[in-house]
FIZA-102084 format. One line per 5 residues: number of its first residue (from 0); their letters; for each residue x, y, z of C-alpha. Coordinates in steps of 0.25 Angstrom, whole numbers, padded with zeros to 4 digits. Layout:
BEGIN
NUM> a> X,Y,Z ~ ... .
***
This chain:
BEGIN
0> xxxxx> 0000,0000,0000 ~ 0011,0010,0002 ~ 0025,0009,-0002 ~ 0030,0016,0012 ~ 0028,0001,0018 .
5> xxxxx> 0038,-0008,0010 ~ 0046,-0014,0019 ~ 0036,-0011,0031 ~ 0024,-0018,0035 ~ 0013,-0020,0025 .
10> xxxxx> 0001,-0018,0034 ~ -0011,-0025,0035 ~ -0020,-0033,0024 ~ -0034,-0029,0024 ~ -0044,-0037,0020 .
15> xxxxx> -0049,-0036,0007 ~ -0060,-0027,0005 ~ -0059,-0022,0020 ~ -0068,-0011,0024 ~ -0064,0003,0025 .
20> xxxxx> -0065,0001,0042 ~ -0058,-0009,0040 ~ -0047,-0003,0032 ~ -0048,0011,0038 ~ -0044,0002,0054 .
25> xxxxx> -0033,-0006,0048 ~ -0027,0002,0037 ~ -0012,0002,0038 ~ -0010,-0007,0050 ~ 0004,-0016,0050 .
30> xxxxx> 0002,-0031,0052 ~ 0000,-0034,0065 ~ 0012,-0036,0075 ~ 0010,-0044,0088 ~ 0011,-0033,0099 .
35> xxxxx> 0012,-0022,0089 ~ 0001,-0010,0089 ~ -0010,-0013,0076 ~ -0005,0002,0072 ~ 0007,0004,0077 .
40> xxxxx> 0011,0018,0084 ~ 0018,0029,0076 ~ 0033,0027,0073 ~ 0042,0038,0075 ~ 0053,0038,0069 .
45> xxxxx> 0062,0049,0060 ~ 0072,0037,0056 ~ 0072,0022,0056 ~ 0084,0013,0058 ~ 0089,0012,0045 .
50> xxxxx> 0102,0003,0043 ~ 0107,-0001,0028 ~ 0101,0005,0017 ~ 0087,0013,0018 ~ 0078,0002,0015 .
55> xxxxx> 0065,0000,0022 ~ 0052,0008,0025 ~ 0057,0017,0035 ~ 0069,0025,0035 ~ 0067,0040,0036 .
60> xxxxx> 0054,0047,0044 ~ 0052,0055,0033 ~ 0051,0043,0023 ~ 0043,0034,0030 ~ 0036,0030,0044 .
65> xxxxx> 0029,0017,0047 ~ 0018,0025,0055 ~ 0016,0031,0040 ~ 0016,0019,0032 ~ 0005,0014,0042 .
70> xxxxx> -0002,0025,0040 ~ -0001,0026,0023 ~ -0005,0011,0022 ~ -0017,0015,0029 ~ -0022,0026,0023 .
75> xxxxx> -0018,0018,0009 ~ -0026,0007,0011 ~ -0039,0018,0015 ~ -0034,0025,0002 ~ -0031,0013,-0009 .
80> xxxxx> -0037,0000,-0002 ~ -0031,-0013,-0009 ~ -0021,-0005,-0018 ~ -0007,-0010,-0014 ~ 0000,0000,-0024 .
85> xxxxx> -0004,0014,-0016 ~ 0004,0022,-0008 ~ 0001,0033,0003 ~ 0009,0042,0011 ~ 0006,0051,0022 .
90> xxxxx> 0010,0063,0026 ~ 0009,0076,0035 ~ -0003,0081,0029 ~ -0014,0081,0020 ~ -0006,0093,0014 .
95> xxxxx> 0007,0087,0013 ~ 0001,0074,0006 ~ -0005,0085,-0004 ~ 0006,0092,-0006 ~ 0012,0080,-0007 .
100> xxxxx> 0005,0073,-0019 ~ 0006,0089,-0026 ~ 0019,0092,-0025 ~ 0023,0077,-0027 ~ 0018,0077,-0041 .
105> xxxxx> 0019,0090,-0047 ~ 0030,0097,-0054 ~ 0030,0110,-0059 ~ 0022,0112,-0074 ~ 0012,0102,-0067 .
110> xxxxx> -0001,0105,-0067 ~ -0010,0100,-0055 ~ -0026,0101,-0053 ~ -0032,0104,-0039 ~ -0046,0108,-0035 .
115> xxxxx> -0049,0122,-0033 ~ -0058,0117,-0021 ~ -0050,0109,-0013 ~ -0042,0107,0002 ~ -0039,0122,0005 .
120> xxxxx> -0022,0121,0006 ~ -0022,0115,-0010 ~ -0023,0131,-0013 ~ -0008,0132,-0006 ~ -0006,0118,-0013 .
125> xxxxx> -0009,0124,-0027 ~ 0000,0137,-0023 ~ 0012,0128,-0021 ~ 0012,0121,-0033 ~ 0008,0133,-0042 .
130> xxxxx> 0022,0138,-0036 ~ 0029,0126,-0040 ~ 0024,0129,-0056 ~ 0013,0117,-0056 ~ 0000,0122,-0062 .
135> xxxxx> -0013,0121,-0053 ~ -0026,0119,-0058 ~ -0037,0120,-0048 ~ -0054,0115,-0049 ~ -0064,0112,-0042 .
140> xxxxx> -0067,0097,-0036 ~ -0082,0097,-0041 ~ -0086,0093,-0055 ~ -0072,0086,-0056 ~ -0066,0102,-0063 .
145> xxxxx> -0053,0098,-0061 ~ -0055,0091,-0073 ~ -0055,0101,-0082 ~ -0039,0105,-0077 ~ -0033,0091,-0077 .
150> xxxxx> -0026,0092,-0091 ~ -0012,0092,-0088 ~ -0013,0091,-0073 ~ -0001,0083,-0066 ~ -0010,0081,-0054 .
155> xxxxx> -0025,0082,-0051 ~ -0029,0084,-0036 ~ -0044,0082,-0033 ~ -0050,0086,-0019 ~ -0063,0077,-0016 .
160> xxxxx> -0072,0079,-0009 ~ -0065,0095,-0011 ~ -0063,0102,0004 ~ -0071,0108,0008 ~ -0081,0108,-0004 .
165> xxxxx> -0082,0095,-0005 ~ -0083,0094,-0019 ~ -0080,0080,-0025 ~ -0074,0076,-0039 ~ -0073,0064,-0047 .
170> xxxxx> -0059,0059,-0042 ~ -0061,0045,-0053 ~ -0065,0055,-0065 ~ -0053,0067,-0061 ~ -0042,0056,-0058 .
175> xxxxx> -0045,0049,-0073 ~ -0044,0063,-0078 ~ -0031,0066,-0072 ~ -0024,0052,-0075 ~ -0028,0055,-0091 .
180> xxxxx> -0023,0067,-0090 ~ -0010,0061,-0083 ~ -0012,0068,-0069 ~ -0012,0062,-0056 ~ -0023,0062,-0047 .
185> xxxxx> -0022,0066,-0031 ~ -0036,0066,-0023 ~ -0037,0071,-0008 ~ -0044,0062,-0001 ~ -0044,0070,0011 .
190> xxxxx> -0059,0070,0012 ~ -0065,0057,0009 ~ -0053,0049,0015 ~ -0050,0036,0011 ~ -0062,0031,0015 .
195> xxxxx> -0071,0042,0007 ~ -0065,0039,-0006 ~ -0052,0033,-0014 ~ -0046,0041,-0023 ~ -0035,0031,-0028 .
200> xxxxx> -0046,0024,-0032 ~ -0053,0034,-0039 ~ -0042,0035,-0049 ~ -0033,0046,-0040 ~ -0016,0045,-0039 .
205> xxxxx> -0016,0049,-0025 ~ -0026,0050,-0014 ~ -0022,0060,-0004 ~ -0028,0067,0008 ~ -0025,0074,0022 .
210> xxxxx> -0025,0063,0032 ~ -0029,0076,0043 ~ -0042,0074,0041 ~ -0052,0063,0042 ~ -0043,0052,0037 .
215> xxxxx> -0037,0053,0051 ~ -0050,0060,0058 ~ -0045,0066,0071 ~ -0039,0080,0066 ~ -0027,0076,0073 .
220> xxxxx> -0019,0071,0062 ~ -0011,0079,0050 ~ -0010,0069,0038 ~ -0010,0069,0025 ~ -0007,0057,0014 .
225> xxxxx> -0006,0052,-0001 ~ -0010,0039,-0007 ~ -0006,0035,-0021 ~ -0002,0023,-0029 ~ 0013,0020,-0025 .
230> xxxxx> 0022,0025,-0037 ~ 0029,0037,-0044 ~ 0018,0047,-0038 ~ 0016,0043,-0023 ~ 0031,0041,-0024 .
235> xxxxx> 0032,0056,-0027 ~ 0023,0060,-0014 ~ 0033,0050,-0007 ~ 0046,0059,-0011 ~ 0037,0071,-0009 .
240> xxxxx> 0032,0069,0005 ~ 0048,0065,0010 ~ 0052,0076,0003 ~ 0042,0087,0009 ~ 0045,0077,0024 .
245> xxxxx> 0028,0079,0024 ~ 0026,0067,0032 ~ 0016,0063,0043 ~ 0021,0062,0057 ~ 0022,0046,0064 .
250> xxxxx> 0010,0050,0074 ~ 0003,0058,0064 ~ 0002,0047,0055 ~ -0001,0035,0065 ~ -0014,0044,0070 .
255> xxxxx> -0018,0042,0056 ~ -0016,0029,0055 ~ -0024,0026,0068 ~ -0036,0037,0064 ~ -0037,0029,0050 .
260> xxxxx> -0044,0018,0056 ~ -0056,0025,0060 ~ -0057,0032,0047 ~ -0069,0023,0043 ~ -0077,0026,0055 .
265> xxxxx> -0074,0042,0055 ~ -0075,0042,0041 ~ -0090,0035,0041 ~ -0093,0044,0053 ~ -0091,0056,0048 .
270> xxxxx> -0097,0055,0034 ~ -0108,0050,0039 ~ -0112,0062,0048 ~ -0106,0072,0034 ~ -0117,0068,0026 .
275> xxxxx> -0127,0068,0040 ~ -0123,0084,0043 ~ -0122,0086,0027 ~ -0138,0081,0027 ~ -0140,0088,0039 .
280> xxxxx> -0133,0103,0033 ~ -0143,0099,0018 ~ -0156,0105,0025 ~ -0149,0117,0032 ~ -0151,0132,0023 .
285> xxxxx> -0140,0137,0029 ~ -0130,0128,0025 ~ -0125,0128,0008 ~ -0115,0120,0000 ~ -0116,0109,0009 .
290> xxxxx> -0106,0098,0003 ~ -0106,0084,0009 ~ -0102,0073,-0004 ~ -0110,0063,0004 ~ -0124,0070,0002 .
295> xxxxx> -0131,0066,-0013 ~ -0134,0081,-0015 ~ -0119,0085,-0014 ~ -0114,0087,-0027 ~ -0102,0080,-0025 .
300> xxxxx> -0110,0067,-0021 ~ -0112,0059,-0035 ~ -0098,0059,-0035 ~ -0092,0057,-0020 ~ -0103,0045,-0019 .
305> xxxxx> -0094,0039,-0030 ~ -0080,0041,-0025 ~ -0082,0041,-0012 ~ -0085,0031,-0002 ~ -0088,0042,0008 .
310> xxxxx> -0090,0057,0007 ~ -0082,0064,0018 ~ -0083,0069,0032 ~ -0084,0084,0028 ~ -0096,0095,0025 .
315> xxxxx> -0098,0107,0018 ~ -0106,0118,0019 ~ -0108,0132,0019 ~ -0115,0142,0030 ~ -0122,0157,0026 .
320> xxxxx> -0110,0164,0029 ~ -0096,0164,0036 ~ -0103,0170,0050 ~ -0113,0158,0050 ~ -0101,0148,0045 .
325> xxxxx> -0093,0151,0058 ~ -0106,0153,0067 ~ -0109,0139,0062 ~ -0094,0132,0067 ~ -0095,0139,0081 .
330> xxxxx> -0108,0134,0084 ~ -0104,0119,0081 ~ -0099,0112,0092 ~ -0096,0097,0088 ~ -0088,0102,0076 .
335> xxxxx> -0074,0109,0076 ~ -0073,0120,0069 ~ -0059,0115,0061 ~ -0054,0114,0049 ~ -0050,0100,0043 .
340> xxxxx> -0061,0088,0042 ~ -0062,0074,0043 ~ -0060,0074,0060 ~ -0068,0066,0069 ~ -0073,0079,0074 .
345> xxxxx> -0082,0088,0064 ~ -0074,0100,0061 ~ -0081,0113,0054 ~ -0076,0126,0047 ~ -0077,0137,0040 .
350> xxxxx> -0068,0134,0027 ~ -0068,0146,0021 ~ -0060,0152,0033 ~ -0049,0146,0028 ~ -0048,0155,0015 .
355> xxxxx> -0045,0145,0005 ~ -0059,0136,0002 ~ -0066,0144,-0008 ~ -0080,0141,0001 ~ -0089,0151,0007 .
360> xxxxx> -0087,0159,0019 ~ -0096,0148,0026 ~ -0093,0135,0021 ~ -0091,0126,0032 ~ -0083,0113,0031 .
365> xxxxx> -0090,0103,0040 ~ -0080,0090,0043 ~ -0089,0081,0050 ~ -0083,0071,0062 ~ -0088,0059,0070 .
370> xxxxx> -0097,0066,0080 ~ -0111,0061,0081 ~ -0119,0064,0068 ~ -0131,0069,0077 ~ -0122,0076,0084 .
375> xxxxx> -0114,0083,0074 ~ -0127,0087,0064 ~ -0133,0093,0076 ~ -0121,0102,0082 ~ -0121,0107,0066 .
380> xxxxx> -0134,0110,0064 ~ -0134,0116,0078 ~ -0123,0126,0075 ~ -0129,0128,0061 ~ -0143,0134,0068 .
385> xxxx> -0135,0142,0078 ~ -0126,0150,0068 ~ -0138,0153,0059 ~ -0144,0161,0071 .
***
C-alpha cells in the first residue's frame, strides 16, 4: 500500500470486502505482537541506528518514522481499498500537502487550473505560483466551468463539495477531461473524507486533504496528506516534502491514527443530523442560500448522490444582514463560534469575516458535531428567533 514500508511490517490483512467500520478501527495496525500494544505509542526519534550502508526503512527523521507509516497505510486503505500500487504520505498540514502536490509538479511556463470558489488560502497559493512564472486559471466548481480552461493545463485541481459553498462537480467527467488533454488531476478531499467519496477511484491522480479536520474529528490535531498511485508523480511530492522538511510531528501523527477508527461512527453522526438541521433551516424565511449536498432540492445533489457515499458534516446558509449573522452566533450555546469543521463539537462562523470568501456579509458556515440532534436543531432555532428580535 505505501512504499515508505518496505522492509517494515506489512500491516494487517483485512478481509475481503470489509466494512467501512471495520476498516476505519483497524486500518493500518501492524500484525499482532504478544505483549506488544494493537497501536503502538508514538516513536521518537530524529535518528535511528544505522551501521553499514543506509539501507532499511528508517534512517533520518525527516525521511521516514514508523508512527507515520502506520498512519499513511491507514488513511491509504480509507483512501484506495484493495489497490496495492498507492502511496500516501503525511505531512504537517493540509496546506503543506497542497502546496505539496502544486509546487511538486509545476514548472514555470506550466499552466495550472484551480476553482475561483475554493479553500480560502488557495488565493495565496495562486500568488506564489504566478511569482514562480506558471499561469493560473481559475473557475467555479459548479457546472463542471473548469472545463472550458483545461486545454494546456499541466494540472487541474478540483475542490468538492467547494468551502464554503459547497458546490460539487463532476470529479469522473473533469478527470477524463484532463487525462485527454495530458493533465494530472488532484482533488481535495478534505470535506467528504475518505468515507464521503474516492477520488482515485473516480479517475483523479491524487486525492488529498487537510487531516485537521474531520478525518481526525477532535480539533486538536494539525495534518495534512497526499495519496497517489506509487510512481514518478507521488515520487516528486516525496523529494518535495524532504525537501521543504513539511513533515508531521510522531504524537501528531499517532492521535491521527488512534482518532481514524472512530471515523465511521463520527462521520455517520454528523451527517445524519447535517441533513436533520438543513431540513430543519428549509422552512425558515430568514435563512437563504442554504447549501446542504444531501437535500434533493440542492442543486448539487444529482451529482453528489453519484460520487458520493456521504454528503458531509458542513452547512451553508445566509442570514439578512451581518448584525443578525453575529447576533445569531452569540446566541448559540452548544456551538463554538470557530473557524475549521469536521469537529465533534459543532463550530459556527461568519466567513465573510475573513475577507477572502466571496460570500455575503451573513453567510454562515455551520460545521455540524456529534451532539444530540434534538439538542443541536433546538439550540439553533432557539438563537435564530432571538437575534430576529
Amino acid at each position: 500500500m505505501n512504499d515508505s514500508t518496505t522492509g517494515a511490517d506489512q500491516g494487517q490483512t483485512l478481509p475481503g470486502g470489509a466494512g467501512e467500520g471495520t476498516r476505519a478501527v483497524r486500518a493500518g495496525l501492524p500484525e499482532p505482537v504478544k505483549h506488544e500494544p494493537t497501536l503502538p505509542g508514538p516513536v521518537f526519534a530524529a535518528h535511528f541506528h544505522l551501521p553499514g550502508d543506509p539501507t532499511g526503512p528508517y534512517t533520518y527523521g525527516r525521511d521516514e518514522n514508523p508512527t507515520w507509516t502506520l498512519l499513511e497505510r491507514a488513511i491509504g486503505e480509507l483512501e484506495a481499498p484493495g489497490q496495492d500500487d498507492v502511496e500516501t504520505l503525511a505531512f504537517a498540514s493540509g496546506m503543506a500537502a497542497i502546496s505539496s502536490v502544486l509546487f511538486s509538479q509545476l514548472r514555470a511556463g506550466d499552466a495550472v487550473v484551480l476553482p475561483d470558489d475554493g479553500y480560502q488560502a488557495l488565493s495565496l497559493v495562486r500568488a506564489q505560483l504566478e511569482t514562480y512564472g506558471i499561469e493560473v486559471r481559475t473557475a467555479p466548481t459548479g457546472g463542471d466551468a473548469q472545463l472550458g480552461v483545461l486545454d494546456g493545463a499541466k494540472l487541474l485541481w478540483i475542490e468538492t463539495p467547494s468551502n464554503p459553498g459547497l458546490d460539487v462537480c463532476d470529479v469522473r467527467r473533469l478527470a477524463e477531461a484532463a487525462h485527454a488533454r495530458g493533465a494530472l488531476v488532484a482533488v481535495d478531499n478534505t470535506l467528504a473524507t475518505p468515507l464521503g467519496q474516492r477520488p482515485l477511484e473516480l479517475g483523479a491522480d491524487f486525492a488529498v486533504a487537510s487531516g485537521t479536520k474531520q478525518l481526525t474529528g477532535h480539533g486538536d490535531v494539525l495534518l495534512g496528506y497526499v495519496t497517489g498511485s506509487s510512481g514518478e508523480a507521488m515520487a516528486a511530492v516525496r523529494r518535495w516534502r524532504k525537501i521543504v522538511g513539511a513533515v508531521p510531528g510522531p504524537m501528531e501523527a499517532w492521535l491521527a491514527h488512534r482518532s481514524i477508527a472512530t471515523l465511521q461512527l463520527r462521520v455517520d453522526r454528523q451527517n445524519a443530523t447535517a441533513l436533520a438541521l438543513a431540513r430543519a433551516l428549509r422552512d425558515r424565511s430568514d435563512v437563504t442560500g442554504l447549501r446542504y449536498p444531501g437535500l434533493p432540492d440542492d442543486p448539487s445533489h444529482k451529482i453528489a448522490s453519484r460520487q458520493m457515499r456521504r454528503y458531509g458534516c458542513v452547512v451553508s446558509f445566509t442570514l439578512p444582514t451581518r448584525a443578525r449573522a453575529d447576533g445569531f452566533l452569540d446566541a448559540l450555546r452548544l456551538v463554538d463560534d470557530a473557524t475549521s469543521f469536521g469537529g465533534v463539537r459543532s463550530t459556527a462562523e461568519r466567513r465573510g469575516r475573513w475577507g477572502g470568501d466571496a460570500v455575503p456579509e451573513g453567510f454562515i458556515r455551520f460545521s455540524v458535531g456529534a451532539e444530540d440532534p434534538e439538542d443541536l436543531i433546538a439550540d439553533v432555532l432557539r438563537a435564530l428567533d432571538e437575534s430576529a428580535g
